[in-house]
N, C-alpha and C positions, 0 to 999 in steps of 0.2 A: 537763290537769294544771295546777294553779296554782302560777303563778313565784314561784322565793325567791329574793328581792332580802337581805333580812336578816330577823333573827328573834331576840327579847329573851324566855329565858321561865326559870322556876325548874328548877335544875340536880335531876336526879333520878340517885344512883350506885348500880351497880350494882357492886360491888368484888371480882368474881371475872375468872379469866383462862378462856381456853378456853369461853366462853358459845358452846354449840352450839345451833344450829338445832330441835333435841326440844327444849331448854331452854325455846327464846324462844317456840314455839307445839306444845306436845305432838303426836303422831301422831293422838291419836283426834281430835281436830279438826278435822282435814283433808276431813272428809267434807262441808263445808258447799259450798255449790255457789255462793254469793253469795262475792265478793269484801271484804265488808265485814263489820263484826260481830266481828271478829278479835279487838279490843282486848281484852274481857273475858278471854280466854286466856292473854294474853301473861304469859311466868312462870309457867303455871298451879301449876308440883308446888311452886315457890317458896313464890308466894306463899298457897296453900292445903293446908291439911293434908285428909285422907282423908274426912275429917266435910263437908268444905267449909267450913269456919273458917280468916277469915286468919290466917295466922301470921303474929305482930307482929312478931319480931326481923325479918321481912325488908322492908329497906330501901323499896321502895317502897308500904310497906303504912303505913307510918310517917304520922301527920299533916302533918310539916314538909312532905314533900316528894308531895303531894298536888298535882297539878295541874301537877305537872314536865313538860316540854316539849322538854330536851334531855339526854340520856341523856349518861353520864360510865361507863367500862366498861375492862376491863382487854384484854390483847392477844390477837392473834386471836378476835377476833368477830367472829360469823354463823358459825363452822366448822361440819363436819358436814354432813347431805345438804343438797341444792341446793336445797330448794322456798321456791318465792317467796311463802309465806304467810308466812315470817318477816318479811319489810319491809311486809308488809299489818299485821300484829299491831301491830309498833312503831308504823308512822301512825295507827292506828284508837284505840290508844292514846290519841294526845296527842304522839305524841314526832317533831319536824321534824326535831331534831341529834343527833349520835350522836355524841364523842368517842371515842377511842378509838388507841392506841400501833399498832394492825394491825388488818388485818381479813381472811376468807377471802373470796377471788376472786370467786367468783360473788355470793356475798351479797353483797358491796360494790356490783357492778354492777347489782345487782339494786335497791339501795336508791335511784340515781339515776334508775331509771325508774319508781318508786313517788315522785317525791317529797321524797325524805330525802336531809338532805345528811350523810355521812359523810364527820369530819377526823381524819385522821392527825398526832398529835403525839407529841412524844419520851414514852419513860418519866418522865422528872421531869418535863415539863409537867405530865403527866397526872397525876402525884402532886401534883402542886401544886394542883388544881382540886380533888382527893378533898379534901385537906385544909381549901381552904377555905369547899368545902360541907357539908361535913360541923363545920366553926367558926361559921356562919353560918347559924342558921335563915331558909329560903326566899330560900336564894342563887339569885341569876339571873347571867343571861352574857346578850352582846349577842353574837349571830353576824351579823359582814356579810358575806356573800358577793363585793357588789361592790370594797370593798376585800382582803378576803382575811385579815379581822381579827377575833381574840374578844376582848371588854374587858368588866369589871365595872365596878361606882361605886366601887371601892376602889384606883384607878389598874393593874390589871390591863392587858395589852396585849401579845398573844398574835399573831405571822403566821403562817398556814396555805398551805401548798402545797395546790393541786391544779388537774389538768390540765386547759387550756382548753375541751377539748372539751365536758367533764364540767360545768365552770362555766358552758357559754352554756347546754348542755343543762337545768339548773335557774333560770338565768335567767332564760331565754323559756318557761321551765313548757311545756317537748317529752319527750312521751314517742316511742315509736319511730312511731309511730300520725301524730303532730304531726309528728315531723322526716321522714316519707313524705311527708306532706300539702304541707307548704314548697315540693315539687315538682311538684305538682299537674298546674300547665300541663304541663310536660314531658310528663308521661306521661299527657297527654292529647293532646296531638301524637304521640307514640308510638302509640298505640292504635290514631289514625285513618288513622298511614299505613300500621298492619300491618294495619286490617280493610282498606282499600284494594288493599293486594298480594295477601292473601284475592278480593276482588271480582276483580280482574283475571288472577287464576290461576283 
């Protein structure tokens, strides 16, 4: 998984509350057996009408915000069932950061072993960001991780909580796969002295 140190890219909103899981990658999708690909789905019933024509009012179908990178979203997001194709869709996307006042449990955990750094900021932050991306064609945000900071070119300058574990975890670009791996030796010393006890029993 490759580490996110920080990440500068145009702010894309999605200004609804409650964005469920069917939402961010419909059910008939799920059939695909490749892990990648997802993108093209993400939002489907959004952003396409029945024809398969985008529908323009919805935000990310807009010109300005083409090529958005960090998602801007209302509270509890990711709710609804648990499947991890939803933080596949957002990455496969284009989207590294995810704003956002909450998020559902699972999806949130889900999102730092795909990859995606999801922050938790207040309701007025978070209104404050819609407003200015939405005043500003092809707003961008700088997320740094290492400091723990978002800032625009407009003196913007935003601290974000979140917890250690989760931050070295996207630091060092570990998925669960990597932070086994870290232990390598060990439980290769392990192995040889239970095949060992095996041999001697």
């Amino acid at each position: 998984m490759e580490a996110f140190k920080q990440h500068t890219g145009i702010v894309g909103p999605v200004d609804r509350v409650n964005v469920d899981t069917d939402a961010i990658i419909p059910k008939q999708f799920l059939k695909r057996i490749e892990r990648s690909g997802f993108g093209q789905f993400l939002f489907f019933e959004w952003r396409f009408d029945q024809s398969g024509k985008e529908i323009s009012s919805f935000s990310l179908n807009q010109p300005r915000y083409q090529g958005a990178s960090v998602l801007v979203s209302r509270a509890n997001f990711g709710c609804g069932s648990s499947r991890e194709h939803a933080p596949w869709a957002i990455q496969d996307y284009g989207f590294r950061v995810i704003i956002a006042p909450s998020y559902a449990d699972i999806f949130y955990n889900n999102c730092f072993k795909n990859g995606i750094l999801p922050i938790k900021l207040s309701e007025e932050q978070v209104e404050e960001l819609f407003q200015r991306t939405t005043a500003a064609e092809g707003y961008k945000l700088n997320v740094d991780l290492e400091s723990k900071k978002i800032t625009d070119d407009q003196g913007l300058s935003i601290s974000f909580d979140l917890d250690e574990h989760r931050r070295q975890f996207l630091l060092q670009g570990l998925d669960d796969i990597g932070l086994t791996l870290q232990h390598e030796d060990k439980i290769t010393q392990y192995e040889a002295a239970h095949n060992a006890r095996l041999a001697y029993k």
